[in-house]
VEXDREN-2710 file (C-alpha; in Angstrom, 1 decimal):
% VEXDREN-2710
k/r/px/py/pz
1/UNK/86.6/86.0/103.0
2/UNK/82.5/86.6/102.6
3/UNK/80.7/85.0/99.7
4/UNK/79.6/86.8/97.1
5/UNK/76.2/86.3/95.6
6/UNK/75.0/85.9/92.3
7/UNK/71.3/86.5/92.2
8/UNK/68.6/87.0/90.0
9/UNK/65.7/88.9/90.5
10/UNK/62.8/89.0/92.7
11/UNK/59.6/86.4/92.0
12/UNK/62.6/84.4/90.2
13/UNK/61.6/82.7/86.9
14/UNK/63.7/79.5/85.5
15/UNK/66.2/81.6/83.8
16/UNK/67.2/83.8/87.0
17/UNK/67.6/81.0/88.8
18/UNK/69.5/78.9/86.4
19/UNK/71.8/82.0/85.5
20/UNK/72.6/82.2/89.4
21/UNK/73.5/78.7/89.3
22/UNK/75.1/78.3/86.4
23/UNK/77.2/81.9/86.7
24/UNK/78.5/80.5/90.1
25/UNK/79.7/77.5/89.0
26/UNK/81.7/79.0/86.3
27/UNK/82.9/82.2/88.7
28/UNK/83.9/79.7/91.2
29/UNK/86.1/77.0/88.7
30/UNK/87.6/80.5/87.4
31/UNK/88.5/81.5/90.5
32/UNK/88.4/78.9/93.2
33/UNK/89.7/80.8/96.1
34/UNK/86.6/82.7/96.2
35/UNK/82.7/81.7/97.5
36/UNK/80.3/82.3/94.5
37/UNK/77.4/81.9/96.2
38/UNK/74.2/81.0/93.8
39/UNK/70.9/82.5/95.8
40/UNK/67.4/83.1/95.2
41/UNK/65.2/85.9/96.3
42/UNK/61.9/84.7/96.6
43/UNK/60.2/81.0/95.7
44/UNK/60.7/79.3/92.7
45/UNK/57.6/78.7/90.7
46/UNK/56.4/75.4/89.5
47/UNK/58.6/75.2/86.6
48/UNK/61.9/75.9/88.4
49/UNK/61.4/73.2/90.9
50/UNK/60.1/70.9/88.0
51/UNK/63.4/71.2/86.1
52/UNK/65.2/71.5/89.3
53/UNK/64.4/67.9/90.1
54/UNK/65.0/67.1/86.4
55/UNK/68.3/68.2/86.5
56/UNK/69.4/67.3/90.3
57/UNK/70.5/70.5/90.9
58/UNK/70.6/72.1/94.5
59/UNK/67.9/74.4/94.9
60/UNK/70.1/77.9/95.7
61/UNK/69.6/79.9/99.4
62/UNK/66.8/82.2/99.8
63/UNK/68.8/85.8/100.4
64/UNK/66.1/87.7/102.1
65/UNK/68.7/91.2/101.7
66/UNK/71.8/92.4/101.4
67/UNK/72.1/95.1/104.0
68/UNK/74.6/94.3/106.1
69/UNK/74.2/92.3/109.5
70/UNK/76.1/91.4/112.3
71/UNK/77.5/88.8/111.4
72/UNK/79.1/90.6/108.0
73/UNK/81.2/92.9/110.5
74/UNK/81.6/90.8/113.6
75/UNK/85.3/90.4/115.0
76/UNK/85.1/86.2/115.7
77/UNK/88.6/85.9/117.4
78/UNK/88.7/88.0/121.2
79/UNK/89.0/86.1/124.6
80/UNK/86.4/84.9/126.8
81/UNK/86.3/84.2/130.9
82/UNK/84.4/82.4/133.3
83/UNK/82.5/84.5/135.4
84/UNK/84.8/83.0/138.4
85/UNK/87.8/83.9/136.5
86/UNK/89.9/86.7/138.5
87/UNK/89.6/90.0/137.1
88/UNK/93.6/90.2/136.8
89/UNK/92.8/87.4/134.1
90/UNK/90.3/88.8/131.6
91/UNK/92.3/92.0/132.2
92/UNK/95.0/90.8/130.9
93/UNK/93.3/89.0/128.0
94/UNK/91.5/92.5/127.0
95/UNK/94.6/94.5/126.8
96/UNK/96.3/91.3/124.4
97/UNK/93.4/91.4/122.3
98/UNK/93.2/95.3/122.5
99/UNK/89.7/95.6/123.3
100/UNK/88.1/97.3/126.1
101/UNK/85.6/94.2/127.2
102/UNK/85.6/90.5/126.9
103/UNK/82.3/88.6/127.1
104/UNK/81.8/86.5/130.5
105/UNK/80.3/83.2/130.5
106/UNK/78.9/80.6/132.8
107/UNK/79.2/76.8/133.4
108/UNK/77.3/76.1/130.2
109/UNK/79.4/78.5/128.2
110/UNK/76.2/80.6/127.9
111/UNK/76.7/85.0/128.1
112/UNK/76.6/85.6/131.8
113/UNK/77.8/89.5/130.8
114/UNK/80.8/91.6/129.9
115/UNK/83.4/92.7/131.6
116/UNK/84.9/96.3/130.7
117/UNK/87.6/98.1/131.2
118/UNK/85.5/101.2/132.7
119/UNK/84.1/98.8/135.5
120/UNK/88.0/97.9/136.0
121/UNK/88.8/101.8/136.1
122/UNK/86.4/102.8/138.1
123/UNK/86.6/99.9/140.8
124/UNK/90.1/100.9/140.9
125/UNK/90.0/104.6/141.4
126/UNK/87.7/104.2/144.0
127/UNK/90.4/101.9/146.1
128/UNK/93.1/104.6/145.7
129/UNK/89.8/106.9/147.9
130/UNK/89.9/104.7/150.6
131/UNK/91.3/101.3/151.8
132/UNK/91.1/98.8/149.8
133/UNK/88.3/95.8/150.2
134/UNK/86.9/93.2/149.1
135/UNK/82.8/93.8/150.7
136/UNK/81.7/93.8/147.2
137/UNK/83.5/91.7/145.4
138/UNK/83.8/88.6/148.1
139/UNK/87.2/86.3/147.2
140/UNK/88.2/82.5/147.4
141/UNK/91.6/81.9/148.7
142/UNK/92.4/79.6/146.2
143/UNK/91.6/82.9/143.8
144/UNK/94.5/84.9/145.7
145/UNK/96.7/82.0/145.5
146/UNK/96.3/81.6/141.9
147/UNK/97.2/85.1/140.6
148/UNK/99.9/85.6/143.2
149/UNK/101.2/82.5/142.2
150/UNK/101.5/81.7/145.6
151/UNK/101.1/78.7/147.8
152/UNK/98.5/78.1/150.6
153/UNK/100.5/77.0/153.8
154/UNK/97.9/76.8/156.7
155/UNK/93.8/77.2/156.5
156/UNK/90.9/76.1/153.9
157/UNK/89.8/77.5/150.9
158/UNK/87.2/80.3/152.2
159/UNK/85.0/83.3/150.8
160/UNK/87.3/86.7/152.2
161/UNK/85.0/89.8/151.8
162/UNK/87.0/92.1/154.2
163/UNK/89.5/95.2/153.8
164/UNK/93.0/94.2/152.5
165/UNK/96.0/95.8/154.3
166/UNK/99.5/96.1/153.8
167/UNK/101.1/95.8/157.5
168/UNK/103.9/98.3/157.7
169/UNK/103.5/99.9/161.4
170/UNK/104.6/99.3/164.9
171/UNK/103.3/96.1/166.2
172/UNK/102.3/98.0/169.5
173/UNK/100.4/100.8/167.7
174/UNK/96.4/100.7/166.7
175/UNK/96.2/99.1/163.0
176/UNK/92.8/99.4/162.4
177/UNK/92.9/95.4/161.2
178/UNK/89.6/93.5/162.5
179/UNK/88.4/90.4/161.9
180/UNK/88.1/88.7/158.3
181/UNK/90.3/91.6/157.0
182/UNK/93.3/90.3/154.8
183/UNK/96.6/91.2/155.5
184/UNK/100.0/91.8/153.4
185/UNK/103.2/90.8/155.9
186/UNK/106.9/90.8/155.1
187/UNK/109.8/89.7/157.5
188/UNK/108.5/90.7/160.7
189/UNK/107.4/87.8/162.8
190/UNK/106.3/90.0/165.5
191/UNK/103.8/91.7/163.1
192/UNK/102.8/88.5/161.7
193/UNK/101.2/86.9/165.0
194/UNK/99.8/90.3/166.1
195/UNK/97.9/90.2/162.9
196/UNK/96.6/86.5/163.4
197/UNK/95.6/88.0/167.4
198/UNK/93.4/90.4/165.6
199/UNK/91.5/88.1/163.7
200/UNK/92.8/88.3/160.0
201/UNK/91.1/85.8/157.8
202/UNK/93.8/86.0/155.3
203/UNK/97.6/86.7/155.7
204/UNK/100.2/87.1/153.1
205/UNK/103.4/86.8/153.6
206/UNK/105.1/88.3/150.7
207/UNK/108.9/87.6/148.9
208/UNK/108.5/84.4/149.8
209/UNK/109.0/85.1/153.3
210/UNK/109.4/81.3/155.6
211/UNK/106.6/81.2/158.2
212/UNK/107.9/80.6/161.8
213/UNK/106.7/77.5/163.8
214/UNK/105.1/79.6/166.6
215/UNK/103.0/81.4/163.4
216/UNK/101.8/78.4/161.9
217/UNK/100.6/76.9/164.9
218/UNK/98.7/80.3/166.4
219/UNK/97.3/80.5/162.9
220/UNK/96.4/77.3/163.1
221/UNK/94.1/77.4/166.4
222/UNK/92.8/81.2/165.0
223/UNK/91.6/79.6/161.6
224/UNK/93.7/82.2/159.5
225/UNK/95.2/81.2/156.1
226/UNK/98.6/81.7/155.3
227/UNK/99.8/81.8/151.8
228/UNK/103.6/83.1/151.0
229/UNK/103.9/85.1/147.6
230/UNK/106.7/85.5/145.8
231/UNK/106.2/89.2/145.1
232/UNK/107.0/92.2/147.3
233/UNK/104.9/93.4/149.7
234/UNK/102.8/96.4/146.9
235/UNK/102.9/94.5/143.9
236/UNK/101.2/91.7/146.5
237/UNK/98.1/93.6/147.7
238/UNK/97.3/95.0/144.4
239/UNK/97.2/91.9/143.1
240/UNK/94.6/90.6/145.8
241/UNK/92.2/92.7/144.4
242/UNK/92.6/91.4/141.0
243/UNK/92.1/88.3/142.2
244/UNK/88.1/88.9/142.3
245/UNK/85.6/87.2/140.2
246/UNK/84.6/88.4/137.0
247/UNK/80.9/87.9/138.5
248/UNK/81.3/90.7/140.6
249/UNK/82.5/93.5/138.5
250/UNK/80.5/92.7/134.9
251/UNK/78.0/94.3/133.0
252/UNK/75.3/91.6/133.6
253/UNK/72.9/92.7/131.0
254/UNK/75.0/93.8/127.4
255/UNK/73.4/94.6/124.8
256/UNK/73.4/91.3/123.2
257/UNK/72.0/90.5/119.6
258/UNK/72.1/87.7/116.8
259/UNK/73.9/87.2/113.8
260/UNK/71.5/88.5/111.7
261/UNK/70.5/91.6/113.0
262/UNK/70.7/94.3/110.9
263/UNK/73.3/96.5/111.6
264/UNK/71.3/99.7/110.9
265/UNK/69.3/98.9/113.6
266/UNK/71.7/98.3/116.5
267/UNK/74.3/100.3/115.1
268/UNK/73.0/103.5/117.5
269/UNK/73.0/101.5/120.3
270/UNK/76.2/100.6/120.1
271/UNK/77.3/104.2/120.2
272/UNK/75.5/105.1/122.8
273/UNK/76.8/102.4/124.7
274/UNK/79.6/103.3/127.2
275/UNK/81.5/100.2/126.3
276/UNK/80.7/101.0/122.3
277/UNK/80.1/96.9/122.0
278/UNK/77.5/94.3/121.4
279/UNK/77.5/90.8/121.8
280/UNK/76.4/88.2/119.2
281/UNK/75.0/85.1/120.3
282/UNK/74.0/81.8/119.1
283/UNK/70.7/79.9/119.4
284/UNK/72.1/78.7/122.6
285/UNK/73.1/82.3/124.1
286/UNK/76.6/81.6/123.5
287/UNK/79.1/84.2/122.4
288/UNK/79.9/83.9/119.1
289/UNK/81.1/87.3/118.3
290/UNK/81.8/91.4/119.0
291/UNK/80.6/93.9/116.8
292/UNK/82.8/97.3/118.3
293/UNK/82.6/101.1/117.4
294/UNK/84.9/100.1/115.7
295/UNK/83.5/97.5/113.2
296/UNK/80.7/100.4/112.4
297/UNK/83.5/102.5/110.5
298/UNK/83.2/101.8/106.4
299/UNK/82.5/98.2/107.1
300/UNK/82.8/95.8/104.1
301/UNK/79.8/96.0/101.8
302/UNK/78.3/92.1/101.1
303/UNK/79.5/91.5/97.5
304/UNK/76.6/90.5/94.7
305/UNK/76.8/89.7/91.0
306/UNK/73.8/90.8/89.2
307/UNK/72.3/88.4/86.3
308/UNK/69.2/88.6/84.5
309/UNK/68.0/91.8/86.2
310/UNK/69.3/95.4/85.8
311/UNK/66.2/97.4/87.8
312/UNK/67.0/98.5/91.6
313/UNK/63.2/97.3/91.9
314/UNK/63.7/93.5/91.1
315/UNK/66.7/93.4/93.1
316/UNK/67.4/92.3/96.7
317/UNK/66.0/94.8/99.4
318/UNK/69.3/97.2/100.4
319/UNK/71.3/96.8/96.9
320/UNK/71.9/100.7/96.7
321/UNK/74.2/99.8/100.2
322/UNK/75.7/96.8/98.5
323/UNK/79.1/96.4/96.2
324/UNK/77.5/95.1/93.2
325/UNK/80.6/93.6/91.3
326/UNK/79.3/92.7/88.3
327/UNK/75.7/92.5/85.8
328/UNK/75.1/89.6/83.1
329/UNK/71.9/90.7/81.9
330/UNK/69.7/90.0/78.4
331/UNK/66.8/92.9/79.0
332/UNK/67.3/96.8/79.0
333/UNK/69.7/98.7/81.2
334/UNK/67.9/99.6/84.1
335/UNK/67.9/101.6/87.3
336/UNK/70.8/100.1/89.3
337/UNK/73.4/102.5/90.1
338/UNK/77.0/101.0/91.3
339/UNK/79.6/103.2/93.1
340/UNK/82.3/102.7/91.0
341/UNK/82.7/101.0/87.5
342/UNK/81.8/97.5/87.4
343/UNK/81.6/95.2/84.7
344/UNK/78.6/95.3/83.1
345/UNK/77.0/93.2/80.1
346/UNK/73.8/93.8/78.4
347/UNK/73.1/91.6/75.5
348/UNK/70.0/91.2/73.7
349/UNK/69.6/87.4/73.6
350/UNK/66.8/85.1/74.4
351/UNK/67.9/84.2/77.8
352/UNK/70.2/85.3/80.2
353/UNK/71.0/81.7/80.1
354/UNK/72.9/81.8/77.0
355/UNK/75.2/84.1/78.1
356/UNK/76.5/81.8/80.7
357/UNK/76.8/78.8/78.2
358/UNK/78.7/81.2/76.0
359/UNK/80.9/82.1/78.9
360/UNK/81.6/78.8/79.6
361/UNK/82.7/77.8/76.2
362/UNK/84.9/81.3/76.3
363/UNK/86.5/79.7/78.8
364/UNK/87.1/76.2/77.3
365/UNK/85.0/74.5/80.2
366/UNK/81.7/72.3/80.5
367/UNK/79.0/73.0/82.6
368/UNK/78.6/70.2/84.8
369/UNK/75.5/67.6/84.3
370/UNK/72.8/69.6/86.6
371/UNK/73.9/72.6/85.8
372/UNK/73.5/72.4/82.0
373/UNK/70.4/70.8/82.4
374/UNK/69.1/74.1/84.4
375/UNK/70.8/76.4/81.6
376/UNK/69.1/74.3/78.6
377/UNK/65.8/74.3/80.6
378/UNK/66.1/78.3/81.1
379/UNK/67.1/79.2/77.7
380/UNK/63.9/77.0/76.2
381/UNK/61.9/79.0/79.1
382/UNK/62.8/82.4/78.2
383/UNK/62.7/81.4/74.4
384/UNK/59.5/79.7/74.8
385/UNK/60.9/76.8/72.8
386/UNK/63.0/78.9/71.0
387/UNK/59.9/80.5/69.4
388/UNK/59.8/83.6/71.2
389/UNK/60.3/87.3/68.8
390/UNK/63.5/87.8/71.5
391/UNK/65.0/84.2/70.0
392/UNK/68.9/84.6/68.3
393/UNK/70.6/82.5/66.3
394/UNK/73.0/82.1/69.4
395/UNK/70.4/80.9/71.7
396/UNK/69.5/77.9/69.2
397/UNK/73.4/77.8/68.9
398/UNK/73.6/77.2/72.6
399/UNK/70.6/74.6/72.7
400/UNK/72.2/72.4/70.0
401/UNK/75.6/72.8/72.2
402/UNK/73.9/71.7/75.2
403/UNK/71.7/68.6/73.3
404/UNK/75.1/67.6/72.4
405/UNK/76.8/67.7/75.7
406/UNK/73.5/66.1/77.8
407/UNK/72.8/63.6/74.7
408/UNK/68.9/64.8/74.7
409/UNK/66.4/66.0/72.3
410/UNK/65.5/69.5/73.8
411/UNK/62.4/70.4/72.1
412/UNK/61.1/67.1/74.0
413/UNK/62.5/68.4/77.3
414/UNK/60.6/72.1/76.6
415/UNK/57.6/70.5/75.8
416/UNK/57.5/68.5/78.6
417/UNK/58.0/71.5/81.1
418/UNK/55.9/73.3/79.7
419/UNK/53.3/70.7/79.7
420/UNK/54.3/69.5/83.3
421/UNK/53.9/72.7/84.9
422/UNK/50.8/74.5/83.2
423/UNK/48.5/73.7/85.7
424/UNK/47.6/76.0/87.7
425/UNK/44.8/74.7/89.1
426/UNK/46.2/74.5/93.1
427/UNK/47.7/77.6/93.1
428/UNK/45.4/81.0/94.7
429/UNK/45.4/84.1/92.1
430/UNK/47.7/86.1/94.5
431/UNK/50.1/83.3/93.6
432/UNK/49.4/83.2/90.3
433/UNK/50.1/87.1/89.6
434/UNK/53.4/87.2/91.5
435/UNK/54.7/84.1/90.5
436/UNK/57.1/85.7/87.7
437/UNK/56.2/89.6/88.3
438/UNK/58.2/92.5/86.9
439/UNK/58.5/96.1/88.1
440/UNK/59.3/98.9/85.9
441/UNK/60.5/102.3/86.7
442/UNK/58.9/104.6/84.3
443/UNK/59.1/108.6/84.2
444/UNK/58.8/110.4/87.2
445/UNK/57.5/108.2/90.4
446/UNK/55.5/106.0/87.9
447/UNK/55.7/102.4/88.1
448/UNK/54.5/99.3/86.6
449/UNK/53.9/95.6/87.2
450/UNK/53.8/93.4/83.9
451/UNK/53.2/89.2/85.6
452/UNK/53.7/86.5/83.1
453/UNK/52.5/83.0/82.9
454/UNK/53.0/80.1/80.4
455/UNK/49.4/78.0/80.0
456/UNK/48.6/75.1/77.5
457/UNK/44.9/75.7/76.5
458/UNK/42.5/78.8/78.1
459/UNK/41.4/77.2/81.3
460/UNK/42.8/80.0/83.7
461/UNK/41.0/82.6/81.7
462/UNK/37.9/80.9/83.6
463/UNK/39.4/82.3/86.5
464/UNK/39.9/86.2/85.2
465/UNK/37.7/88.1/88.1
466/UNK/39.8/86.2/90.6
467/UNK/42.8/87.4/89.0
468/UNK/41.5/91.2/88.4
469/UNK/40.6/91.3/91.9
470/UNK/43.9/90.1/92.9
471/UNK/45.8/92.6/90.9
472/UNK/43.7/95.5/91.8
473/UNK/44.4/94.7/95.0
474/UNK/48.3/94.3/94.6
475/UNK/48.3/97.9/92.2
476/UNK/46.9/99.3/95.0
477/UNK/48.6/98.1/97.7
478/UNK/51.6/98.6/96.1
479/UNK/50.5/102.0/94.5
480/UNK/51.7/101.2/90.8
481/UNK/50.2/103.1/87.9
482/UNK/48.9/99.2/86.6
483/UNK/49.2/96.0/87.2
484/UNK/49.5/93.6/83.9
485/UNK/49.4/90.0/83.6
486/UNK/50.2/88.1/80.2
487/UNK/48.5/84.6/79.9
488/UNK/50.7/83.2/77.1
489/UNK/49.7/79.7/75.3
490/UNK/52.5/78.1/74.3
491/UNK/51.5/75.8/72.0
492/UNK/49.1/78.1/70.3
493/UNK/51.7/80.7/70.4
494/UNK/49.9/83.5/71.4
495/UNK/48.9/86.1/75.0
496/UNK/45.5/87.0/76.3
497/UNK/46.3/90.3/78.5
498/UNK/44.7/91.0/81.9
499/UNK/44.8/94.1/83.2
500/UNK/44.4/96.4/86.5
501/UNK/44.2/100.6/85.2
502/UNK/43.5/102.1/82.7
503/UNK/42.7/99.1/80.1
504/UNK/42.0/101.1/76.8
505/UNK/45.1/103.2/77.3
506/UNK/47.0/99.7/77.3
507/UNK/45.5/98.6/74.3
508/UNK/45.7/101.4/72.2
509/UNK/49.6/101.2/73.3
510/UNK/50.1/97.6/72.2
511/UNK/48.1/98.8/68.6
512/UNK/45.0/95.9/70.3
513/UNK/41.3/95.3/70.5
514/UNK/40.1/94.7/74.1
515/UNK/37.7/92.0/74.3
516/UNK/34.8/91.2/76.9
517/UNK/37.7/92.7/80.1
518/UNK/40.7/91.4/78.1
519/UNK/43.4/92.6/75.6
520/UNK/43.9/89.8/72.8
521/UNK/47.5/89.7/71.4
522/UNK/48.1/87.2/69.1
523/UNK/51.9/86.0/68.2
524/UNK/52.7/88.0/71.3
525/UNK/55.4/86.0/73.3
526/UNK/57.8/88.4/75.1
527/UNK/57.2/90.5/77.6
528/UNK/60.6/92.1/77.4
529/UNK/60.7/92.8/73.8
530/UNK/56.9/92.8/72.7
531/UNK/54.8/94.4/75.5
532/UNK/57.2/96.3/78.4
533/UNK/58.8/98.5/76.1
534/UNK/55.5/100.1/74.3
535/UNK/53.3/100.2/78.0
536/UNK/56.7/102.1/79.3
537/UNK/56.6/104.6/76.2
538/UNK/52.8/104.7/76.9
539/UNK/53.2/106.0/80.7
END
């Protein structure tokens, strides 16, 4: 069965990507039959990877969508020949596995092609036209012998390219056999050295017919093979034509794609394609998979629990064609639409964070060592320190939990993050903008951008026409109504607001006093519950 993913939001901050991890883990010990995959979708900032080498915890896979890809639908079990293979034997393997082509390889197991059953059909109706040859599809003996189960009694293995006949006349009368043509004989010993007169490259002797000495030995100076088949005389040259390589009669350029190709985009080719198939091939051009017309009828939508995020515009590219299973979220509800009920949980805590913990103890389990460490971290992120307006008396509930269970004194820990990862000094101002960057759907079309970052002391303030520029350019670009950043001081508890639009129209929102380009907001901590609400009210 398919993972399913727990993800935050885009430009993840500590908490989405410590609710991710810590939501998985307890999803997965709940129900351990299932994948609970914990992924990120974008870079973790400075802090995350600080407290993710704190805590030893694995940094979770970068999901770059959820639209589905070849790979999601992809049938992994069908048959596969050699492209020397007889025909009879990948048409016998497509009809078991129900398909209508199985992909040929070569000697280093790489795609060579497909073979279909339309190139089958239509070699086929073509010998019922006329007589039946091999010209275009040229044959080994040891081929023949193989599918006809038979066994080679005089001559060497050889290429045969000529007609194939079933010899059923008069001895005496004009056959139209030539040279290098391959013949079907039954009990007629007369027939049987007139044939090897005329040249025949081939000769079958069908149900199991015993070859006479003066046969063998005329066969024998004419350089004509002589295999005896078990099988009557038509069952025997139909089956020589089967016994042509899979080389001769496959599609040697299919449409051939990856595992992650999207499957909007190859979905139309696949339709139009004659043998409705594609493909999917690994790094080394080995078959690795089919995706049929078939697999493109209500395939299974990738699976994704929700936390910390609620808005269709923080969410992984291609969530509206996703089954979103579940939401774990501490902000407002937002613009994500499900198609059919899902649980969903919106609780006005500190930190999506605190949820899990909560969850956990709901449960009667322990987070595991990393894992709390991540969730404490988070929670003391969100809560900057627990002394952010959004703070609850259940997120310093879950912080005293989690000093208990990790023996540790957690202010210490916040401060130290905090402290460790304030510098922004090596970072460009396009980084420092989008680092932790929110959208917001407000009425209408209009959107916003409100960018957050924790600083100890006013140093990157030096740096605020390198940020305005930056943000401009991103409002723009991105054609939002503004473009926001918070500069929040920790220690001194307080935000200096940079902003791309209409400045005083922010200001006068937020009930603030602009100041030589910025807006000053002192005791502001949140953006969720102090600033995003009243600019959205505003729009």
């Amino acid at each position: 069965m398919r993972p399913i993913y727990v993800t935050g939001h885009r430009n993840p901050d500590t908490d989405s990507i410590a609710a991710a991890i810590g939501y998985a883990e307890l999803k997965s010990r709940l129900d351990p039959r299932t994948d609970y995959l914990p992924v990120r979708l974008g870079e973790c900032n400075s802090q995350t990877r600080w407290l993710l080498q704190r805590s030893e915890a694995p940094e979770p896979s970068y999901l770059p969508h959820v639209m589905l890809r070849a790979r999601d639908v992809m049938q992994t079990s069908f048959p596969v020949n050699h492209r020397d293979d007889p025909v009879r034997e990948a048409g016998l393997a497509m009809g078991k596995a129900d398909l209508e082509l199985v992909p040929i390889v070569d000697d280093e197991e790489g795609l060579a092609g497909v073979l279909t059953e339309r190139a089958l059909a239509r070699r086929y109706i073509r010998d019922s036209l006329r007589a039946s040859t091999l010209e275009e599809t040229p044959t080994l003996v040891s081929a023949v012998v193989s599918v006809l189960d038979g066994e080679l009694v005089c001559g060497e293995d050889r290429e045969l390219s000529g007609r194939v006949w079933v010899y059923a006349m008069d001895p005496a009368s004009d056959s139209g056999i030539s040279e290098g043509d391959v013949v079907v004989v039954g009990n007629r010993p007369d027939a049987l050295v007139k044939v090897i007169e005329l040249g025949a490259a081939l000769i079958v002797l069908s149900n199991s017919t015993a070859v006479p000495d003066e046969a063998l030995e005329a066969a024998r100076e004419q350089g004509t093979a002589i295999v005896v088949s078990p099988l009557d005389s038509y069952v025997t040259g139909r089956m020589i034509t089967l016994s042509s390589p899979c080389r001769t009669l496959m599609e040697s350029e299919p449409l051939t794609v990856s595992p992650d190709f999207l499957l909007d985009d190859i979905s139309d080719q696949i339709k139009e394609l004659y043998y409705g198939a594609a493909a999917v091939v690994d790094g080394d051009n080995r078959p690795i998979g089919l995706v049929t017309r078939a697999d493109l009828v209500s395939p299974t939508r990738r699976r994704v629990i929700l936390v910390d995020h609620a808005e269709q515009a923080q969410s992984a590219p291609g969530i509206g064609a996703a089954e979103i299973l579940e939401i774990l979220d501490h902000h407002h509800v937002g613009s994500i639409e499900t198609r059919v009920p899902v649980t969903a949980i919106f609780d006005p805590v500190g930190s999506t964070a605190t949820l899990v913990v909560e969850r956990f103890r709901q449960a009667g389990l322990e987070p595991s060592p990393p894992t709390a460490v991540m969730l404490l971290g988070a929670v003391l992120s969100d809560t900057v320190i627990l002394n952010s307006p959004t703070t609850t008396q259940r997120d310093h509930e879950v912080v005293e939990y989690l000093e208990r269970v990790l023996a540790l004194d957690a202010s210490e820990l916040g401060r130290e993050m905090f402290e460790s990862t304030s510098d922004t000094s090596d970072l460009s101002a396009e980084e420092i903008i989008g680092r932790d960057a929110k959208r917001y759907q407000g009425p209408g079309d209009q959107e916003i951008c409100i960018a957050q970052i924790e600083v100890v002391g006013e140093g990157l303030l030096e740096r605020k026409d390198e940020l305005l520029e930056a943000m401009a350019n991103e409002r723009e670009s991105k054609d939002l109504a503004l473009y926001a950043l918070m500069v929040t001081d920790v220690l001194e508890k307080g935000t200096e607001m940079l902003v791309a639009g209409d400045i005083e129209a922010v200001a006068r929102s937020l009930d603030a006093d602009t100041s030589d380009g910025t807006i000053d907001l002192p005791g502001v901590m949140s953006r969720k519950k102090e600033v995003a609400p009243k600019l959205m009210t505003s729009l």
